[in-house]
DRENSEVO-143048 format. One line per field, with one value per residue: residue in one letter; chain; residue number from 1; x, y, z of N, C-alpha, C in turn. Coordinates in pm, whole numbers, plus 50000, padded with zeros to 5 digits. Each point is the difference from the previous one (the first is absolute). Layout:
N
bakol	[a/...]
kemi	[A/...]
kedo	[NUM/...]
nX	[X/...]
nY	[Y/...]
nZ	[Z/...]
caX	[X/...]
caY	[Y/...]
caZ	[Z/...]
cX	[X/...]
cY	[Y/...]
cZ	[Z/...]
//
This chain:
154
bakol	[x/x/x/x/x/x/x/x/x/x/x/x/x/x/x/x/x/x/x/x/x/x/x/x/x/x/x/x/x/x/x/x/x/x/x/x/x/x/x/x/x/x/x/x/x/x/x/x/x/x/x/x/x/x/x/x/x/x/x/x/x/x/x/x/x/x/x/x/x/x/x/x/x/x/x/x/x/x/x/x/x/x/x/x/x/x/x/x/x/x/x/x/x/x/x/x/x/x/x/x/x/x/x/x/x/x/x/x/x/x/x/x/x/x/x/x/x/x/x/x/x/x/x/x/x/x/x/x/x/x/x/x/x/x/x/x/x/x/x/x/x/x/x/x/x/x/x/x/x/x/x/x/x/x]
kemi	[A/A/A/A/A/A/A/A/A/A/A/A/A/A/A/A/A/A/A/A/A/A/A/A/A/A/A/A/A/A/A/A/A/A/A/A/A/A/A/A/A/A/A/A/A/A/A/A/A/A/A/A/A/A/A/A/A/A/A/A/A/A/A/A/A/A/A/A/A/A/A/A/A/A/A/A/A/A/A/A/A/A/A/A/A/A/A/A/A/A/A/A/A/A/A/A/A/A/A/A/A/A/A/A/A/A/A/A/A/A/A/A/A/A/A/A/A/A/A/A/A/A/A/A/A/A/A/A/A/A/A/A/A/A/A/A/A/A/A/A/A/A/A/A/A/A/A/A/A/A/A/A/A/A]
kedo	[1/2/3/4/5/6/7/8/9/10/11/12/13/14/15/16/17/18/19/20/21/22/23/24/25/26/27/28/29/30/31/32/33/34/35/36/37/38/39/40/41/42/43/44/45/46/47/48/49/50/51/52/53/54/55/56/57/58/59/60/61/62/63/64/65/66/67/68/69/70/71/72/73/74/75/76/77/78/79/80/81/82/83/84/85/86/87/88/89/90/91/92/93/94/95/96/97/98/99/100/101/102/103/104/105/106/107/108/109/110/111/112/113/114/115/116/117/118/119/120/121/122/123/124/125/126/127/128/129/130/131/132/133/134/135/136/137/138/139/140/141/142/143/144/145/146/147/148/149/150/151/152/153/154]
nX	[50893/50045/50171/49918/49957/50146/50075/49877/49996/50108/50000/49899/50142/50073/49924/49936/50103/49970/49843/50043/50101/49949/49955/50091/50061/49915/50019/50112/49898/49914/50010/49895/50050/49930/50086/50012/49978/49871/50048/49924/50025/50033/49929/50081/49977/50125/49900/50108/49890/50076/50040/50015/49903/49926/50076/49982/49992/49919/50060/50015/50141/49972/50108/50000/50040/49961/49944/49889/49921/49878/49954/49925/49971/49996/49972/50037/50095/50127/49960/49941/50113/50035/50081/50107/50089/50052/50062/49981/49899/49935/49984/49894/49897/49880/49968/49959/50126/50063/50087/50104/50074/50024/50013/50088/49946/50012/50076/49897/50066/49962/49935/50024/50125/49929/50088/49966/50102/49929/50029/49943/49872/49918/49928/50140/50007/50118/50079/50000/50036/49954/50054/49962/50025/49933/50155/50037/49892/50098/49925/50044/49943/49912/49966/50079/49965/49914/50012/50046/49934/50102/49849/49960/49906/49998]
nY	[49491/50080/49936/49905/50029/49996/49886/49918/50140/49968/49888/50050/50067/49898/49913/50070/50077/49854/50004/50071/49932/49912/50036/50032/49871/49931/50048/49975/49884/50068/49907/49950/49962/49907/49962/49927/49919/50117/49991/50105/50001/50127/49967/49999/49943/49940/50007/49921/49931/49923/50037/50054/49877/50115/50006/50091/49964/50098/50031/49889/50024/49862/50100/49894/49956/49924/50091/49987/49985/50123/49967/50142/50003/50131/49948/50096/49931/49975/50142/49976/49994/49897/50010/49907/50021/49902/49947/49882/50073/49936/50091/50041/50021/50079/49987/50075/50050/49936/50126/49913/50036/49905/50060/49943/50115/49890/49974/50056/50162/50072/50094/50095/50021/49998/49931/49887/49952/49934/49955/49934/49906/50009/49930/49961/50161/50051/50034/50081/50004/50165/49986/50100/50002/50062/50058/49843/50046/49969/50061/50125/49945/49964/50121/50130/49917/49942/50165/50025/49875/49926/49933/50116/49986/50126]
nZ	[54470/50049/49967/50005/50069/50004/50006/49993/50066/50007/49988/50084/50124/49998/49978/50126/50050/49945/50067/50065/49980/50026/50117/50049/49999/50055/50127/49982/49974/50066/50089/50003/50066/49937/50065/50141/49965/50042/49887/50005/49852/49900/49956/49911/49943/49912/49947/49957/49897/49945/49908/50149/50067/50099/50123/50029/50112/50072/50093/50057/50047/50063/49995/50029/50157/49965/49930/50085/49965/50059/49869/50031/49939/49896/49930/49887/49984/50087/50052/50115/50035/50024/50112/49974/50068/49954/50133/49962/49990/50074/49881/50064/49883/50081/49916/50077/49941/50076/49983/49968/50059/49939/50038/49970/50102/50047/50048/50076/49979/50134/49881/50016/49894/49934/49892/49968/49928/49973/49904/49902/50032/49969/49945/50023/50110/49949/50081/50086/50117/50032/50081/50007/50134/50080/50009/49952/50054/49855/49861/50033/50141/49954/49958/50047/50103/49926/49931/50086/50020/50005/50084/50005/49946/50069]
caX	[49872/50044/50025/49907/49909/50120/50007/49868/50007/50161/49935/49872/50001/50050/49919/49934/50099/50088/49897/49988/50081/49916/49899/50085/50085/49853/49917/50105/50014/49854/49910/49929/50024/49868/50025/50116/50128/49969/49985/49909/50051/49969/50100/49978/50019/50005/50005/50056/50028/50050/49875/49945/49949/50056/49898/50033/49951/49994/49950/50121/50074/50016/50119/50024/50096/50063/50051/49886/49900/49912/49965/49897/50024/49948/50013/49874/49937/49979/49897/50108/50072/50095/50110/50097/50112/50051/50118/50104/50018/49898/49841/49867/49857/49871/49877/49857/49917/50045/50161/50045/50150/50128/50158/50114/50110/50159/49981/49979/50026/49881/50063/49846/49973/50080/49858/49980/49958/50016/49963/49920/49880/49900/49893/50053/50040/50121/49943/50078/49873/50098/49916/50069/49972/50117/50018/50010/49855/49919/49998/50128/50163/49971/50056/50121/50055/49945/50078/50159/49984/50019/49892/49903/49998/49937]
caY	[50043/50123/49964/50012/50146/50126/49918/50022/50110/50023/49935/50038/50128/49964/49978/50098/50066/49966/50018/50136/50041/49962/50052/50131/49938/49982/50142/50087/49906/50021/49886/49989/49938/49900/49875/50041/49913/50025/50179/50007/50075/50007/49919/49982/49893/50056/49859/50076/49977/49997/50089/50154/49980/50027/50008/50092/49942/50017/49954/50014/49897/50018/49867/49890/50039/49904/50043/49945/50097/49968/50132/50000/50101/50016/50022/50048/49873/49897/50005/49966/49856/50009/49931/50056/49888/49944/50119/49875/50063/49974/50104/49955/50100/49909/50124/49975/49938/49808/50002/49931/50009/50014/50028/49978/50130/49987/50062/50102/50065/50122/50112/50162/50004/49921/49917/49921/49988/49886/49931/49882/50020/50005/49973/49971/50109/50058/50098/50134/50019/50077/50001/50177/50004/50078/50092/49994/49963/50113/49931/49990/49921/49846/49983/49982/49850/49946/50038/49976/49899/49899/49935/50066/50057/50106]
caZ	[49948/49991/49927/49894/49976/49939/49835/49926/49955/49871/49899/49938/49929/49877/49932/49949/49883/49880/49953/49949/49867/49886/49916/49946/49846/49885/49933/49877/49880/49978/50086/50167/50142/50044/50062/50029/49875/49846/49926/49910/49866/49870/49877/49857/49936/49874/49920/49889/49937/49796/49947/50052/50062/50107/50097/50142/50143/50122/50161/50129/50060/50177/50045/50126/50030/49987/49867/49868/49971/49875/49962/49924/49881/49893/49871/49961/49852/50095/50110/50142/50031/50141/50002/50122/49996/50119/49978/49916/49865/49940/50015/49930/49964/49932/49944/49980/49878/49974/49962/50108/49998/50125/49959/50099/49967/50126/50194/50029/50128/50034/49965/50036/49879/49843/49855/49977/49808/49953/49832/49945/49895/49990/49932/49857/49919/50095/50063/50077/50138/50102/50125/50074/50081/50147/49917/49878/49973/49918/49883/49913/50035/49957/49823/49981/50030/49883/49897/49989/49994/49870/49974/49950/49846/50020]
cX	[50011/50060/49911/49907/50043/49977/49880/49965/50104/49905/49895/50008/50120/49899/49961/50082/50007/49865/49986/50135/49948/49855/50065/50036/49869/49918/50087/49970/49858/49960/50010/50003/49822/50046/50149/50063/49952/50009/49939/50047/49908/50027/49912/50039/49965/50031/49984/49986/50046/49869/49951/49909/50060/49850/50042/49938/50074/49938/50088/50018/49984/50150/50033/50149/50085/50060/49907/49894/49866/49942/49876/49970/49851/49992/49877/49945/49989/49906/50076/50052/50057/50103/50106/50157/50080/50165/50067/49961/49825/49920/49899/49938/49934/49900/49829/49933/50103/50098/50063/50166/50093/50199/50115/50128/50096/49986/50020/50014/49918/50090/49884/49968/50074/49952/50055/49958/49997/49964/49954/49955/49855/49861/50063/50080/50113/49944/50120/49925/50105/49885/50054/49938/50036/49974/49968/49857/49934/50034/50142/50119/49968/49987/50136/50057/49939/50098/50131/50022/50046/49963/49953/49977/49983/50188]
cY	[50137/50005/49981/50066/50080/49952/50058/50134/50015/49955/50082/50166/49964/49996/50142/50052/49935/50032/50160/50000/49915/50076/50154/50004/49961/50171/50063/49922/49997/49880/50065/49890/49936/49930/50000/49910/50013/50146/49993/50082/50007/49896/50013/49871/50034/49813/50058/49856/49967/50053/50116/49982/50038/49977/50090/50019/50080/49960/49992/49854/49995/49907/49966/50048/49849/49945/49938/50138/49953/50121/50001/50101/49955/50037/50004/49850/49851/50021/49983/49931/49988/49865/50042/49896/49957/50047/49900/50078/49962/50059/49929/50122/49913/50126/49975/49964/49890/49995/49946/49992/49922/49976/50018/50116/49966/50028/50130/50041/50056/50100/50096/50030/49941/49972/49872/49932/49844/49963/49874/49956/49989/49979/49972/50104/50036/50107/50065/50045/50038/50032/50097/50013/50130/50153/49999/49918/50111/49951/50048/49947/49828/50002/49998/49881/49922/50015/49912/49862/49924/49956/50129/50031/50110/50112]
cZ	[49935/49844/49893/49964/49918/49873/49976/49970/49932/49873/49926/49909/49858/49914/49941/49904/49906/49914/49935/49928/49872/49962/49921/49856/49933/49931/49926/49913/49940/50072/50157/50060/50046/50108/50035/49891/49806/49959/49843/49935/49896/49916/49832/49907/49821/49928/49811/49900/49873/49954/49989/50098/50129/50123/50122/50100/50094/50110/50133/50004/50127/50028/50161/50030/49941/49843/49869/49974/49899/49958/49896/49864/49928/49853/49870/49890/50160/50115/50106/50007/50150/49966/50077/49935/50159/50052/49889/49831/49912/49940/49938/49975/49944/49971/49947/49780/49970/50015/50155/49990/50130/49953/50130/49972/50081/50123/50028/50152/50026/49972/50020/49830/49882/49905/49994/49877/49957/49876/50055/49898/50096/49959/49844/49926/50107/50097/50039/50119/50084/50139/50116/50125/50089/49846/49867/49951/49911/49895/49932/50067/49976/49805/50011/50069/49885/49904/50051/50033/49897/49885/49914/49850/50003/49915]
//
Protein backbone atom coordinates (compact mmCIF):
# COMPACT_ATOMS: atom_id res chain seq x y z
CA UNK A 1 0.00 0.00 0.00
CA UNK A 2 2.68 2.09 1.03
CA UNK A 3 4.48 1.40 -2.22
CA UNK A 4 1.81 2.96 -3.92
CA UNK A 5 1.18 5.78 -2.32
CA UNK A 6 4.94 6.39 -3.32
CA UNK A 7 4.30 5.70 -7.02
CA UNK A 8 1.18 8.03 -7.14
CA UNK A 9 2.97 11.02 -5.49
CA UNK A 10 6.25 10.14 -7.93
CA UNK A 11 3.85 10.46 -10.65
CA UNK A 12 1.97 13.59 -9.66
CA UNK A 13 5.19 15.65 -8.76
CA UNK A 14 6.46 14.47 -12.37
CA UNK A 15 3.78 15.75 -13.84
CA UNK A 16 4.00 18.77 -12.01
CA UNK A 17 7.53 19.56 -13.21
CA UNK A 18 6.92 18.74 -16.76
CA UNK A 19 3.90 21.40 -16.26
CA UNK A 20 6.05 24.23 -15.16
CA UNK A 21 8.69 23.55 -17.93
CA UNK A 22 6.11 23.97 -20.33
CA UNK A 23 4.53 26.62 -19.04
CA UNK A 24 8.30 28.14 -18.93
CA UNK A 25 9.00 27.31 -22.75
CA UNK A 26 5.34 28.79 -23.62
CA UNK A 27 6.04 32.17 -21.84
CA UNK A 28 9.39 32.62 -23.84
CA UNK A 29 6.99 32.21 -26.86
CA UNK A 30 4.30 34.76 -25.83
CA UNK A 31 1.40 31.79 -24.82
CA UNK A 32 -0.16 31.07 -21.58
CA UNK A 33 -0.78 27.89 -20.30
CA UNK A 34 -5.36 27.76 -20.34
CA UNK A 35 -5.41 24.16 -19.62
CA UNK A 36 -3.37 21.59 -18.56
CA UNK A 37 -3.17 20.16 -22.39
CA UNK A 38 -3.93 23.78 -23.96
CA UNK A 39 -1.76 26.97 -24.69
CA UNK A 40 -2.99 30.00 -25.87
CA UNK A 41 -0.92 32.21 -28.50
CA UNK A 42 -0.73 35.28 -30.62
CA UNK A 43 -1.29 34.61 -33.88
CA UNK A 44 -1.35 36.62 -37.35
CA UNK A 45 -2.50 35.34 -40.57
CA UNK A 46 -1.33 36.97 -44.09
CA UNK A 47 -3.46 35.92 -47.12
CA UNK A 48 -1.73 37.24 -50.22
CA UNK A 49 -3.66 37.26 -53.35
CA UNK A 50 -2.59 37.44 -57.59
CA UNK A 51 -3.36 40.73 -58.04
CA UNK A 52 -2.48 42.61 -54.78
CA UNK A 53 -5.48 41.53 -52.98
CA UNK A 54 -4.35 41.03 -49.36
CA UNK A 55 -6.08 40.19 -46.00
CA UNK A 56 -4.29 40.50 -42.39
CA UNK A 57 -5.89 38.84 -39.34
CA UNK A 58 -5.11 38.95 -35.95
CA UNK A 59 -6.06 37.06 -32.88
CA UNK A 60 -4.90 33.67 -31.02
CA UNK A 61 -4.20 30.36 -31.51
CA UNK A 62 -5.31 27.83 -28.78
CA UNK A 63 -2.84 24.74 -29.53
CA UNK A 64 -3.87 21.12 -27.96
CA UNK A 65 -1.35 19.00 -26.49
CA UNK A 66 -2.10 16.63 -29.05
CA UNK A 67 -1.02 18.65 -31.98
CA UNK A 68 -4.30 20.12 -33.42
CA UNK A 69 -5.47 23.55 -32.65
CA UNK A 70 -8.05 26.37 -33.18
CA UNK A 71 -7.93 29.66 -33.78
CA UNK A 72 -9.63 32.90 -33.82
CA UNK A 73 -8.65 36.07 -35.64
CA UNK A 74 -9.68 39.17 -37.23
CA UNK A 75 -9.65 40.98 -40.19
CA UNK A 76 -10.49 44.46 -41.57
CA UNK A 77 -12.38 43.36 -45.41
CA UNK A 78 -13.25 39.25 -43.81
CA UNK A 79 -14.50 40.31 -40.16
CA UNK A 80 -14.04 37.42 -37.56
CA UNK A 81 -13.26 34.31 -38.37
CA UNK A 82 -12.42 31.11 -36.47
CA UNK A 83 -11.03 27.86 -37.24
CA UNK A 84 -8.48 25.55 -36.37
CA UNK A 85 -6.50 22.38 -37.98
CA UNK A 86 -6.14 18.93 -37.19
CA UNK A 87 -2.72 17.28 -36.02
CA UNK A 88 -3.13 15.15 -39.86
CA UNK A 89 -2.85 18.81 -41.43
CA UNK A 90 -6.37 19.91 -41.90
CA UNK A 91 -7.08 23.80 -41.69
CA UNK A 92 -10.31 25.25 -41.88
CA UNK A 93 -11.51 29.39 -41.73
CA UNK A 94 -14.67 30.42 -41.86
CA UNK A 95 -15.46 34.21 -41.77
CA UNK A 96 -18.32 36.12 -40.86
CA UNK A 97 -18.57 37.81 -44.53
CA UNK A 98 -18.75 34.01 -46.39
CA UNK A 99 -15.16 33.39 -46.95
CA UNK A 100 -14.61 29.71 -46.28
CA UNK A 101 -11.16 27.84 -46.55
CA UNK A 102 -10.05 24.55 -46.07
CA UNK A 103 -6.56 23.44 -47.03
CA UNK A 104 -4.32 20.48 -46.23
CA UNK A 105 -0.86 22.01 -44.71
CA UNK A 106 0.41 18.33 -43.73
CA UNK A 107 0.92 16.84 -40.35
CA UNK A 108 1.51 18.82 -37.72
CA UNK A 109 3.69 19.01 -34.53
CA UNK A 110 2.91 21.07 -31.23
CA UNK A 111 5.38 23.74 -31.70
CA UNK A 112 5.15 27.17 -29.02
CA UNK A 113 6.22 29.14 -32.41
CA UNK A 114 6.36 29.35 -36.18
CA UNK A 115 4.74 30.21 -39.79
CA UNK A 116 3.06 28.16 -41.70
CA UNK A 117 2.74 29.00 -45.68
CA UNK A 118 0.52 27.38 -48.03
CA UNK A 119 -0.44 28.36 -51.98
CA UNK A 120 -3.59 27.48 -53.78
CA UNK A 121 -6.59 28.89 -55.19
CA UNK A 122 -9.36 30.26 -53.99
CA UNK A 123 -12.59 31.76 -55.25
CA UNK A 124 -10.79 31.12 -58.64
CA UNK A 125 -7.70 33.42 -57.70
CA UNK A 126 -4.03 32.03 -56.51
CA UNK A 127 -3.18 32.79 -53.30
CA UNK A 128 -0.12 32.88 -50.74
CA UNK A 129 -1.36 32.41 -46.82
CA UNK A 130 1.34 32.63 -44.04
CA UNK A 131 0.02 31.83 -40.62
CA UNK A 132 2.63 33.19 -37.47
CA UNK A 133 2.00 32.03 -34.27
CA UNK A 134 3.99 32.05 -30.52
CA UNK A 135 6.98 34.62 -31.53
CA UNK A 136 6.39 34.80 -34.92
CA UNK A 137 2.67 36.33 -34.58
CA UNK A 138 3.47 39.48 -36.41
CA UNK A 139 3.00 41.01 -39.73
CA UNK A 140 6.59 41.23 -40.78
CA UNK A 141 7.35 37.60 -39.93
CA UNK A 142 4.22 36.24 -42.16
CA UNK A 143 5.09 38.95 -45.35
CA UNK A 144 8.49 37.91 -45.26
CA UNK A 145 7.15 34.00 -45.17
CA UNK A 146 4.60 35.08 -48.23
CA UNK A 147 7.50 37.02 -50.05
CA UNK A 148 9.80 34.13 -50.05
CA UNK A 149 7.32 31.55 -51.07
CA UNK A 150 7.51 30.00 -54.51
CA UNK A 151 4.11 30.44 -55.13
CA UNK A 152 4.29 34.24 -54.54
CA UNK A 153 3.88 37.07 -57.11
CA UNK A 154 4.97 39.53 -54.65
Amino acid sequence: MFRKVVLIALSAISVSGCEVAVMAEAEKNQGQMTSMFEITFPATMLVAFDGGTEELLDGKLIGHANGSAKYDLTGPVWGHCTGGFTKAGISTLECENGMKITVDIGPQKPKMSGVNVVSGTALGVAFVSAFGWGNDANEGAVRAAVKSHPASAT
